[in-house]
C-alpha positions, 0 to 999 in steps of 0.5 A: 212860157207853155203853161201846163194844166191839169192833173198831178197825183203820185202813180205807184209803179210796181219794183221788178222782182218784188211785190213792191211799189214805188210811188213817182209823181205823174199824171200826164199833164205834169209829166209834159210839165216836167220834160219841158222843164228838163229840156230847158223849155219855159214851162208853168204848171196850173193845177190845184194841189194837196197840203198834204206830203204827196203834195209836197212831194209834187212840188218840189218835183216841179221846183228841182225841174225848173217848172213855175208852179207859182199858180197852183192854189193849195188844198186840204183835201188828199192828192189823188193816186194811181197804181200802174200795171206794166204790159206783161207783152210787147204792144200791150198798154200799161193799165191805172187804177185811180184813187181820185175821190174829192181829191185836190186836182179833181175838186178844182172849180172855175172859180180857181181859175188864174188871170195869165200874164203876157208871158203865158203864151202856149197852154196845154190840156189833156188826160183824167184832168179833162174827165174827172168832175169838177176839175174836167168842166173848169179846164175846159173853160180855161180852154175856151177862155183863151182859145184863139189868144194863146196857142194851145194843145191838146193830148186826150191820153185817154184812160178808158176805165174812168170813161163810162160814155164813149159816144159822149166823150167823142163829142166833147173831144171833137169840142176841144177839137175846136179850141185848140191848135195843136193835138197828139193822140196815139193809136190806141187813143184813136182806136177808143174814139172812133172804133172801126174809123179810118184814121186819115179821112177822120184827120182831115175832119179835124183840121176842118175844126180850125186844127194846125198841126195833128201828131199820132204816135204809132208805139214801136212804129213810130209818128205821123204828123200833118199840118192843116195845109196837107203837109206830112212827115212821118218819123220811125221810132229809135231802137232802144232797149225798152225798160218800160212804156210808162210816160213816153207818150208824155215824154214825146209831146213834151219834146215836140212843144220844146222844138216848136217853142225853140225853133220859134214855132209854137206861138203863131198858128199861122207859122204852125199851119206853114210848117215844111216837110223838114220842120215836120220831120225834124220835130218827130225824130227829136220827139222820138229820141226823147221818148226812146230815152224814158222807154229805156228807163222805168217810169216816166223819166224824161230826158235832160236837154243835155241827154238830147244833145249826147243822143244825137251826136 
């Protein structure tokens, strides 16, 4: 199982033609959750949720899409939310505004954290969830508790709005950098991390670090993976027309877990460092198809294996 853990909040995405919302549960880390589910891959989720209705409504979200969620403790306090802003031109990035104070996922402490069973043999991190305090310091010490134990990966998806110290935030990037075996970052990510870098030489510093596999995603350009033995691949981005870009960064790591984990990848570094240019390529253009299918619907919608299986045939 690939236990996801981290943030859960309801994001209000604004109705076309209308000056309307519609709350969708998101966050991240659950929306990774909820494409590995609708993949058929075996997923958990580990967050701290609200008693509340949003609460619920996170729940039962996870149950419809076949995600164990029997981890997540309970709480009084409200479930955070976020208000979306769609790119008004092509390229541009959705913008969030969060409402997280002393919300259930943010509050959770180290003292929450699970035992995990033998079966929980991948974790992923990443997002608000690796920011916001108390939550962000108890993750990370889940991360280093089972670090070189389970394989796990990491996506920053980082919100530059929450982030008050950029140099800060790099040096505890380059931390996990240390713990973890697989991570995505878009281009948009790298650019806030290292402004001005190179992305290639900064590359190969991180699989210094003991990194497998680094995937970056390049928008309507496509992905880049390479491999701590020098292998690349690059993969172009399927032609769709695009609704919006909500949950496709999401939608591809998810995607790329579940043929990792469904191509007997996923659970051993070494099988990850050892990945041929074939595995590589065919893990991207699977991954691109699934982010193709949510960019063609509004929000973050991630495909059903079956839609995986129609697109490719």
């Amino acid at each position: 199982m690939i236990l996801c853990c981290g943030e859960a909040l309801i994001d209000f995405v604004p109705l076309p033609q209308v000056r309307a919302y519609s709350p969708c549960p998101g966050g991240s880390v659950y929306n990774i959750a909820v494409g590995l589910g609708r993949l058929q891959a075996p997923a958990g989720f580990f967050c701290r949720l609200s008693t509340d209705y949003f609460g619920d409504l996170l729940l039962d979200y996870l149950a419809e899409n076949e995600v164990d969620a029997s981890l997540c403790p309970r709480s009084d306090d409200p479930t955070t939310l976020a208000f979306v802003s769609l790119p008004g031109a092509a390229g541009e990035e959705p913008r969030y505004m969060f409402y997280a104070n002393d919300a259930a996922d943010r509050n959770l402490t180290a003292e929450m954290l699970p035992r995990l069973s033998p079966e929980i043999r991948a974790l992923h991190f990443g997002s608000i969830s690796l920011v916001m305090e108390p939550g962000a310091t108890a993750l990370e010490t889940l991360m280093r508790r089972e670090s070189g134990q389970r394989t796990i990966s990491l996506d920053p998806n980082v919100r530059p709005g929450l982030i008050d110290d950029s140099e800060a935030y790099r040096r505890r990037f380059e931390r996990w950098l240390g713990l973890v075996d697989i991570v995505r970052l878009s281009l948009v990510d790298f650019d806030f991390i290292y402004p001005g870098q190179q992305l290639e030489p900064v590359m190969d510093s991180w699989f210094e670090r003991g990194l497998s596999l680094c995937i970056i995603t390049k928008g309507a350009e496509g992905a880049l993976g390479k491999t701590a033995l020098g292998v690349t691949a690059v993969s172009e981005a399927p032609q769709v027309q695009v609704a919006d870009t909500v949950g496709a960064g999401d939608t591809f790591l998810a995607a790329a877990l579940a043929y990792l984990e469904q191509e007997d990848l996923l659970y051993r570094k070494e099988k990850l460092r050892h990945m041929t240019t074939a595995e590589l390529q065919a893990c991207l253009a699977y991954a691109g198809r699934a982010a193709a299918i949510n960019c063609s619907r509004q929000g973050a919608n991630p495909p059903y294996k079956q839609e995986m299986e129609t697109a490719h045939a």
